[in-house]
PDB file of N, CA, C and O in Angstrom:
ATOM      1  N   UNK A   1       0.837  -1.163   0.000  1.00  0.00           N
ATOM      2  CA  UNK A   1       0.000   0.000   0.000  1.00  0.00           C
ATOM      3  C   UNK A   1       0.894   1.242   0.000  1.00  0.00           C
ATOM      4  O   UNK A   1       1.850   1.268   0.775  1.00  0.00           O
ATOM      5  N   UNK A   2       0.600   2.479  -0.978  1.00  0.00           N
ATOM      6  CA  UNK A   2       1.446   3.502  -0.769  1.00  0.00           C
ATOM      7  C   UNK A   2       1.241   3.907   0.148  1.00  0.00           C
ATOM      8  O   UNK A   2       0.461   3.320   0.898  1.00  0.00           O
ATOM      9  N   UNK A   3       1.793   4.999   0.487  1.00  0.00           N
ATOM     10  CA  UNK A   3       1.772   6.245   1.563  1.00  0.00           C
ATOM     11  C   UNK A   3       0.647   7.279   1.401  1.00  0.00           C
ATOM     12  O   UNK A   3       0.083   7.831   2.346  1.00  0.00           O
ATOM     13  N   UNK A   4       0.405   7.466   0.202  1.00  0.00           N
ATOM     14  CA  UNK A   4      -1.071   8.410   0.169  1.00  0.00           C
ATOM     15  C   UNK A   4      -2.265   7.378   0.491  1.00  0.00           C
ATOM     16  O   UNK A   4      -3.045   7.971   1.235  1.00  0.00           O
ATOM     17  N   UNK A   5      -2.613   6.381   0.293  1.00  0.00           N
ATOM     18  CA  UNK A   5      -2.810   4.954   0.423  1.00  0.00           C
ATOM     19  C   UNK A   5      -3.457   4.768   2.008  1.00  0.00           C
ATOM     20  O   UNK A   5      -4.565   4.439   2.432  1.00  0.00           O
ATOM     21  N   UNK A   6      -2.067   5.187   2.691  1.00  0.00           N
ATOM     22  CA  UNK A   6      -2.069   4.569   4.112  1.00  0.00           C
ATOM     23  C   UNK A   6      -2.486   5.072   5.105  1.00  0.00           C
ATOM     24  O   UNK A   6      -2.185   4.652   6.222  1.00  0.00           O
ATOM     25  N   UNK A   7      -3.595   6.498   4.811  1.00  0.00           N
ATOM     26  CA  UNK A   7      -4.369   6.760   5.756  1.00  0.00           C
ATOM     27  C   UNK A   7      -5.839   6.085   6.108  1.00  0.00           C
ATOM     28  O   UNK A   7      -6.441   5.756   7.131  1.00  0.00           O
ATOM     29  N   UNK A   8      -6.113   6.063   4.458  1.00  0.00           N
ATOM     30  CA  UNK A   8      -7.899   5.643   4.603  1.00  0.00           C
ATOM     31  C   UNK A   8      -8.178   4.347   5.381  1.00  0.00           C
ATOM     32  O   UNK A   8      -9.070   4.321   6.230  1.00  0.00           O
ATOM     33  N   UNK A   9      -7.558   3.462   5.150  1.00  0.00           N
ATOM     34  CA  UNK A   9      -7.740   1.909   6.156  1.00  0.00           C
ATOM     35  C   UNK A   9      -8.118   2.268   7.464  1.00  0.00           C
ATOM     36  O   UNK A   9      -9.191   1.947   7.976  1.00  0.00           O
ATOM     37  N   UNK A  10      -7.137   3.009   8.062  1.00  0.00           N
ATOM     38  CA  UNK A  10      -7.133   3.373   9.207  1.00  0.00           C
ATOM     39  C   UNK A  10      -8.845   3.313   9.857  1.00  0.00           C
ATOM     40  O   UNK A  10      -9.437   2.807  10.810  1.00  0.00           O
ATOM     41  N   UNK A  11      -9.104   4.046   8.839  1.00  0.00           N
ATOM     42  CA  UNK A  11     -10.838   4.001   9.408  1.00  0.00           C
ATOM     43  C   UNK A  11     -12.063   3.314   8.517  1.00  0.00           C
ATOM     44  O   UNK A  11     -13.187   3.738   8.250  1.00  0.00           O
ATOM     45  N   UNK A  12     -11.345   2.014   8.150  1.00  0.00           N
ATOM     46  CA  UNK A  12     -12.152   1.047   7.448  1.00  0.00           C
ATOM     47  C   UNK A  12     -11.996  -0.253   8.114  1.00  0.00           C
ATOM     48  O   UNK A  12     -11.229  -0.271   9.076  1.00  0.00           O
ATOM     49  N   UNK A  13     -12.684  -1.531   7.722  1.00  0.00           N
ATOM     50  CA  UNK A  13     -12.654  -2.654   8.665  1.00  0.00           C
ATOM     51  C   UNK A  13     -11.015  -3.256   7.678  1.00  0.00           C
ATOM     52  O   UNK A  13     -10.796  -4.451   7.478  1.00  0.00           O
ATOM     53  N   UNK A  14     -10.302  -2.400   7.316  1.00  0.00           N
ATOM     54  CA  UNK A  14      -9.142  -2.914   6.653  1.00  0.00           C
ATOM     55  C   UNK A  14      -8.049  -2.875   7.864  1.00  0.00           C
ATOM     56  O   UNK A  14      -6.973  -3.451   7.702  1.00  0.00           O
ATOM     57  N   UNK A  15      -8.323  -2.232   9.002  1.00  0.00           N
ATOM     58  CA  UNK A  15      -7.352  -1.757   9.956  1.00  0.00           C
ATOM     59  C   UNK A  15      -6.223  -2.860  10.034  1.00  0.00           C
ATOM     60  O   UNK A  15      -5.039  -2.521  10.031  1.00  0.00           O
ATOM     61  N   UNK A  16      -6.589  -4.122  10.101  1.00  0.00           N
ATOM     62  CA  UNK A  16      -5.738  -5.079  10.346  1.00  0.00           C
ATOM     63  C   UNK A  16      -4.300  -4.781   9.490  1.00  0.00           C
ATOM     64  O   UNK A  16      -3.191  -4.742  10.022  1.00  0.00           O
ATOM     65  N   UNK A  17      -4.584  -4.568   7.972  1.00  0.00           N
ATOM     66  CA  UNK A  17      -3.725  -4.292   7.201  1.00  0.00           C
ATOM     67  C   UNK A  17      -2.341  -3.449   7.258  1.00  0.00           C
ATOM     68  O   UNK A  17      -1.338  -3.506   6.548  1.00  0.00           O
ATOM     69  N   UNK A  18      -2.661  -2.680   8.332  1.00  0.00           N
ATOM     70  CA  UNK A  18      -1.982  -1.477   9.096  1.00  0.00           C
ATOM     71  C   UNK A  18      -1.234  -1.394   9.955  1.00  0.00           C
ATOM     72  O   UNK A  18      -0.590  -0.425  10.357  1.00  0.00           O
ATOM     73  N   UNK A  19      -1.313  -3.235  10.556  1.00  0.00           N
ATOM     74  CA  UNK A  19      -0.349  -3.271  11.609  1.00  0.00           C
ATOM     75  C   UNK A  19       0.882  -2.933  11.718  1.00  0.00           C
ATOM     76  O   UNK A  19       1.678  -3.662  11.127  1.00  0.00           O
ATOM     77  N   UNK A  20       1.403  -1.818  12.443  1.00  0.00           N
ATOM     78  CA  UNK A  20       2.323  -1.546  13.057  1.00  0.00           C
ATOM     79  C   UNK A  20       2.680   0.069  12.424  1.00  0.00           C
ATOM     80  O   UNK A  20       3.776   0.624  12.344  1.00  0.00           O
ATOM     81  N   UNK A  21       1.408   0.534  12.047  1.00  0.00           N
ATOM     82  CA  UNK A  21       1.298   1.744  10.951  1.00  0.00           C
ATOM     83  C   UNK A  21       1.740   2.630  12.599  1.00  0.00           C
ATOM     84  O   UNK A  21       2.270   3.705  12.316  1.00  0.00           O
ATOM     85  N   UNK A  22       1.656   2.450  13.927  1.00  0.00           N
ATOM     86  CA  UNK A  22       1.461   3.626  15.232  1.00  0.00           C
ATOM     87  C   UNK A  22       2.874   3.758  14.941  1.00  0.00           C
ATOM     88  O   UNK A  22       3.033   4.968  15.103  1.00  0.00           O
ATOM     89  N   UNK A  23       4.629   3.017  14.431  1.00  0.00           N
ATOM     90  CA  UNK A  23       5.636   3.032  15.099  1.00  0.00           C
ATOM     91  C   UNK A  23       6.129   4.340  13.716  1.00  0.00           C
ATOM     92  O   UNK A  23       7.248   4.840  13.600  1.00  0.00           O
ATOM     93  N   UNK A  24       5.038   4.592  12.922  1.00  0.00           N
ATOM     94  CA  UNK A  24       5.047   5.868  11.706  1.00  0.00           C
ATOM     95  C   UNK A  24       5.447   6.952  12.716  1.00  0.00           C
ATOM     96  O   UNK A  24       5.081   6.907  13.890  1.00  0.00           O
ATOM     97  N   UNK A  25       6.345   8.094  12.123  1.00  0.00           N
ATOM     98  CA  UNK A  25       6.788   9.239  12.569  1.00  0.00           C
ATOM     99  C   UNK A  25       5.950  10.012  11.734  1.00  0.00           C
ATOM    100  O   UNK A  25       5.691  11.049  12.345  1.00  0.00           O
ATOM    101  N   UNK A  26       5.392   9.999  10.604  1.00  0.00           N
ATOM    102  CA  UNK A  26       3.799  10.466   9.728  1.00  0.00           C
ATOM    103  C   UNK A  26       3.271   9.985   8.948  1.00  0.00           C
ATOM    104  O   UNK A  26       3.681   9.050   8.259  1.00  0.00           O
ATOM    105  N   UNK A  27       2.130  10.585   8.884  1.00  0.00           N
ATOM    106  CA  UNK A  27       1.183   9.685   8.171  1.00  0.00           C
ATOM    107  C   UNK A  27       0.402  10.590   7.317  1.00  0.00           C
ATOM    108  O   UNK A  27      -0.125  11.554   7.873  1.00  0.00           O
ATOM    109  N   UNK A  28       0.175  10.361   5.472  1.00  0.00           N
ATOM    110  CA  UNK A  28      -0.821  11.085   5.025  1.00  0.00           C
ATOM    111  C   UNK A  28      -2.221  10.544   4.808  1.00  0.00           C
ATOM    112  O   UNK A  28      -2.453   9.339   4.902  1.00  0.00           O
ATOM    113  N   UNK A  29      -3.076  11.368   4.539  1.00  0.00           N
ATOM    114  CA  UNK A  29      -3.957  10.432   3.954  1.00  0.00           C
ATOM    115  C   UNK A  29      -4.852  11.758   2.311  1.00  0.00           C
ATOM    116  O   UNK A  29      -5.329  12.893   2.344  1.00  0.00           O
ATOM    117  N   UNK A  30      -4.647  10.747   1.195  1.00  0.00           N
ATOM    118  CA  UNK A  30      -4.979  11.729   0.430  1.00  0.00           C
ATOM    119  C   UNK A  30      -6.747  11.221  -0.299  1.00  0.00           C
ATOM    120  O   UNK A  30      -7.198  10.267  -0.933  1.00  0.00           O
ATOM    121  N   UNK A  31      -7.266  12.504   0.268  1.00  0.00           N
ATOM    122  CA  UNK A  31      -8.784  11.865   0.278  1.00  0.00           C
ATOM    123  C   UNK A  31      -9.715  12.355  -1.071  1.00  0.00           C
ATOM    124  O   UNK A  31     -10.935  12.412  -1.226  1.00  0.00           O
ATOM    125  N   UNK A  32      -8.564  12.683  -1.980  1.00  0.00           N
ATOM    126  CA  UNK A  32      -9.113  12.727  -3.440  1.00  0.00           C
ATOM    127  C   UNK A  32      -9.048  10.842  -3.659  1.00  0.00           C
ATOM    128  O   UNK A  32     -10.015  10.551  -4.363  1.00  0.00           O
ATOM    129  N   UNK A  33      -8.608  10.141  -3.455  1.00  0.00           N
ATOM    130  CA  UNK A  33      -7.982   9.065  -3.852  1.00  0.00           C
ATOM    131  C   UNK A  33      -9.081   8.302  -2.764  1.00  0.00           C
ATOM    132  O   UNK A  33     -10.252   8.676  -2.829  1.00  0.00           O
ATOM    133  N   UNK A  34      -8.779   7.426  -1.943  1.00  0.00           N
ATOM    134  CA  UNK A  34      -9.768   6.259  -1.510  1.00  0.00           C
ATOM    135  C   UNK A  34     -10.781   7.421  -0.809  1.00  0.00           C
ATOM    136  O   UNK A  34     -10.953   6.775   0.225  1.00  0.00           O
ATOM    137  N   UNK A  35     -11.508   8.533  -0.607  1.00  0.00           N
ATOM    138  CA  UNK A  35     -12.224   8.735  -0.277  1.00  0.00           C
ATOM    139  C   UNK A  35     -12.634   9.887  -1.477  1.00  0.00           C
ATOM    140  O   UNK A  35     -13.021  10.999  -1.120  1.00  0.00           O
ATOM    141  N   UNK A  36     -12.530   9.568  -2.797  1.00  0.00           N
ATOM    142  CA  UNK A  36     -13.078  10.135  -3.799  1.00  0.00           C
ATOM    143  C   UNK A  36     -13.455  11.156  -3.944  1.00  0.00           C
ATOM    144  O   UNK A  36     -14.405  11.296  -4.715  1.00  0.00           O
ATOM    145  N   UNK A  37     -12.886  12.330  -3.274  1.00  0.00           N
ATOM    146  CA  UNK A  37     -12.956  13.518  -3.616  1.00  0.00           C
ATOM    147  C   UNK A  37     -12.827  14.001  -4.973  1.00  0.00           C
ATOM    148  O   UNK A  37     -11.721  13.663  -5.395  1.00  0.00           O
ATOM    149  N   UNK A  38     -13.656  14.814  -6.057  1.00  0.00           N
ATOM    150  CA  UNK A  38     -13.508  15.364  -6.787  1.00  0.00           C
ATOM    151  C   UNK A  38     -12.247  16.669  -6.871  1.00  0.00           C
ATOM    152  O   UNK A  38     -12.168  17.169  -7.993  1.00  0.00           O
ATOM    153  N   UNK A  39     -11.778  16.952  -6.357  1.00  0.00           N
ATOM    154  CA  UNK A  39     -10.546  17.921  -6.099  1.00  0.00           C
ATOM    155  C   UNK A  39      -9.378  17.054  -5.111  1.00  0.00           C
ATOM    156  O   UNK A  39      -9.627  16.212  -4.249  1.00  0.00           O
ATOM    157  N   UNK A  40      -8.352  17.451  -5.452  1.00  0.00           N
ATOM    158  CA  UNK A  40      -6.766  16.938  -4.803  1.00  0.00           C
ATOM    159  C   UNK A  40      -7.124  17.857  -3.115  1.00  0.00           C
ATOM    160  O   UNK A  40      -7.665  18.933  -2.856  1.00  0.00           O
ATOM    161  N   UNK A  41      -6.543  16.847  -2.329  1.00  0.00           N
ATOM    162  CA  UNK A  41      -7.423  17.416  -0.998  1.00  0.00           C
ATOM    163  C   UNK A  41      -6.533  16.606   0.389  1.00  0.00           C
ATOM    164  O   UNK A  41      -7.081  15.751   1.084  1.00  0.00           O
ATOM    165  N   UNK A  42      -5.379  16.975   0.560  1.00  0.00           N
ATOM    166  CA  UNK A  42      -4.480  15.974   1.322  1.00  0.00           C
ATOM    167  C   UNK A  42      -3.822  16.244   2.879  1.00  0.00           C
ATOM    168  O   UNK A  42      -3.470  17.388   3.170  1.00  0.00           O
ATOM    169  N   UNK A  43      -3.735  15.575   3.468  1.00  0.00           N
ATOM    170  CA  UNK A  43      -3.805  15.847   4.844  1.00  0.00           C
ATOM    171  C   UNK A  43      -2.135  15.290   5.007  1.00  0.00           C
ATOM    172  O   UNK A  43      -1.688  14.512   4.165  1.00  0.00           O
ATOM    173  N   UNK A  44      -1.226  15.799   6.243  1.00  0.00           N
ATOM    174  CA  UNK A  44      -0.020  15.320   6.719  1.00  0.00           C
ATOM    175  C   UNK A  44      -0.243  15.092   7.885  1.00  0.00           C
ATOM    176  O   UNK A  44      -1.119  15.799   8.384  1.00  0.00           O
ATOM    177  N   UNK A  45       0.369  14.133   8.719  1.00  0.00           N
ATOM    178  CA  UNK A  45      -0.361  13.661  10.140  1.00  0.00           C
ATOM    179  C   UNK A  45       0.988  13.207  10.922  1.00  0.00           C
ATOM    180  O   UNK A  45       1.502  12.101  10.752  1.00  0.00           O
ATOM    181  N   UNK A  46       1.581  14.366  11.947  1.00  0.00           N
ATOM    182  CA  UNK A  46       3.231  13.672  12.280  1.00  0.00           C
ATOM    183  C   UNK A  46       2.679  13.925  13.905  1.00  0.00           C
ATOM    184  O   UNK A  46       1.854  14.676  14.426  1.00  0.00           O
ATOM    185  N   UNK A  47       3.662  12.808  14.413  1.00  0.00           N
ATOM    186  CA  UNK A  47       3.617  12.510  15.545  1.00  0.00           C
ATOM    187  C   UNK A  47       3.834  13.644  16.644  1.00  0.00           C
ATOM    188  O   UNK A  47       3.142  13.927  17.621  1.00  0.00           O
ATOM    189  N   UNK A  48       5.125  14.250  16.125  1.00  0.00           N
ATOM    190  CA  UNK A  48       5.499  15.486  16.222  1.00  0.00           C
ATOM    191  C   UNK A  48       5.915  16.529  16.206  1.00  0.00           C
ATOM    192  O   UNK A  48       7.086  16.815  15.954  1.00  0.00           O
ATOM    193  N   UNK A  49       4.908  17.399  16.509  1.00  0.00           N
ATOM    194  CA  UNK A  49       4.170  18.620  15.862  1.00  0.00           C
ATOM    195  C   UNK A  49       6.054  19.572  15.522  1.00  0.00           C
ATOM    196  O   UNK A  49       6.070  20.548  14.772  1.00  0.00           O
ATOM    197  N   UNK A  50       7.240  19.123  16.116  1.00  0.00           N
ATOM    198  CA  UNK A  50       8.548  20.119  15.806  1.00  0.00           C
ATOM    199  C   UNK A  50       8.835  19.449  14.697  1.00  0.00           C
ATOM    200  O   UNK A  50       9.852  19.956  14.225  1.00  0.00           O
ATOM    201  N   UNK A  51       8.382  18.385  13.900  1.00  0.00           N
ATOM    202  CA  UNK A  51       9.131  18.097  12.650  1.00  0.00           C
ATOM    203  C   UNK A  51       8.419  18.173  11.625  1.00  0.00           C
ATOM    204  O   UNK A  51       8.613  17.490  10.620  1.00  0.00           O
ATOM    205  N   UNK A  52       7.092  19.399  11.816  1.00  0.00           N
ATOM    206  CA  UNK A  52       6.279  20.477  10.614  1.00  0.00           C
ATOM    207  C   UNK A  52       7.366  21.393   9.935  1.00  0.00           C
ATOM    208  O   UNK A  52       6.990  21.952   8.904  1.00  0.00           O
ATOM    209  N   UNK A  53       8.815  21.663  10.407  1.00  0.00           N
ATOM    210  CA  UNK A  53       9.457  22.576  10.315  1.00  0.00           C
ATOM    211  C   UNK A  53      10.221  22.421   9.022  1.00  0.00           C
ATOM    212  O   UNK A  53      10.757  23.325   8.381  1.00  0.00           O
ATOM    213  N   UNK A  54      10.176  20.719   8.648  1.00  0.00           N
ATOM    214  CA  UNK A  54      11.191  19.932   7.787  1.00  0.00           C
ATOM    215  C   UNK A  54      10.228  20.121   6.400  1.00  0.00           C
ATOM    216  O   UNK A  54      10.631  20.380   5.266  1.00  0.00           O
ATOM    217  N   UNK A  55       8.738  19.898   6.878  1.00  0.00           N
ATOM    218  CA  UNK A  55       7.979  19.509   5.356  1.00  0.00           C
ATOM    219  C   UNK A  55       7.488  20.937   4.976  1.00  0.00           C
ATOM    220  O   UNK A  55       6.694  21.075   4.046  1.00  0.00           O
ATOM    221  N   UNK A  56       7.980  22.062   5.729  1.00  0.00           N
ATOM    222  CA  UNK A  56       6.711  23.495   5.118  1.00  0.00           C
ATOM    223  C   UNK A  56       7.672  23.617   3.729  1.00  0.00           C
ATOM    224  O   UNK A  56       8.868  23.389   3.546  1.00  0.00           O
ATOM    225  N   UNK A  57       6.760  24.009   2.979  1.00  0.00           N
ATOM    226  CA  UNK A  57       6.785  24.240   1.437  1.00  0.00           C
ATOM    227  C   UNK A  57       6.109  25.301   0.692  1.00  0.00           C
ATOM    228  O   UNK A  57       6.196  24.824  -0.439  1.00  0.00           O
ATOM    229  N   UNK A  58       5.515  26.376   0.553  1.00  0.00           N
ATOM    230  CA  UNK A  58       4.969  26.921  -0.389  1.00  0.00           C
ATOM    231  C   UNK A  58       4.906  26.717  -1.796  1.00  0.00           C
ATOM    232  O   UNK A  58       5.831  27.326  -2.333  1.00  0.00           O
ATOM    233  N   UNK A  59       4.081  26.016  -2.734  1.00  0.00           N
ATOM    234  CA  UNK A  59       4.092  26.180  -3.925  1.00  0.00           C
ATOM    235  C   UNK A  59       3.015  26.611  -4.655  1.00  0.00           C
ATOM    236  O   UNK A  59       2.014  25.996  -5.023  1.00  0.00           O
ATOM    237  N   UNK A  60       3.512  28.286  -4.893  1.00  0.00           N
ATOM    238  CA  UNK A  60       2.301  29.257  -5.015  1.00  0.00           C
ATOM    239  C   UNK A  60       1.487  28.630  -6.329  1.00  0.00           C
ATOM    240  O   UNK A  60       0.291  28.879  -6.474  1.00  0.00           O
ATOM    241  N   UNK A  61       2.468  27.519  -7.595  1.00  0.00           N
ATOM    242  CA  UNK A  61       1.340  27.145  -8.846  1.00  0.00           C
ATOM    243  C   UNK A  61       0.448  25.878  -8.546  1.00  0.00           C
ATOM    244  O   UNK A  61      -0.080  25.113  -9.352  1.00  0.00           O
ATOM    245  N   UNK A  62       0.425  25.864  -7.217  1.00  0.00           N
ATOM    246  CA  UNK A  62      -0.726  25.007  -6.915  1.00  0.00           C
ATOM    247  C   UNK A  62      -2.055  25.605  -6.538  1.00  0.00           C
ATOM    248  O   UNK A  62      -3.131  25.028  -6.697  1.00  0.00           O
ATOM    249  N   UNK A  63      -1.918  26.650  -6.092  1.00  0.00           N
ATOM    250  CA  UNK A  63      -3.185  27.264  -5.818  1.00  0.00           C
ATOM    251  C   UNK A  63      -3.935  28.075  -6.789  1.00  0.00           C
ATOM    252  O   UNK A  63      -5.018  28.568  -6.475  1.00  0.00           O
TER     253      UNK A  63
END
């Protein structure tokens, strides 16, 4: 399972699939993709909150 992939289980009866997904330092989940959003729509999920500092990015031709 990818990494954009490896959020949605989490809250499906797939959980099993996931074992050992807690020892993750982050986690995305991109909910254009298994939760079919019509627009790109993606979440970052880190354990902790001081290593937001590594992934900030601006990329103004996305918006």
């Amino acid at each position: 399972m990818g990494a954009a992939y490896g959020g949605a289980p989490i809250l499906s009866n797939h959980y099993a699939r996931l074992e050992g997904i807690e020892r993750a330092n982050s986690l995305t989940v991109d909910f254009h993709k298994m939760f079919f959003q019509p627009i790109s729509c993606s979440t970052v999920l880190l354990k902790n909150k001081n290593h937001f500092e590594y992934i900030q990015h601006n990329a103004y031709y996305l918006n």
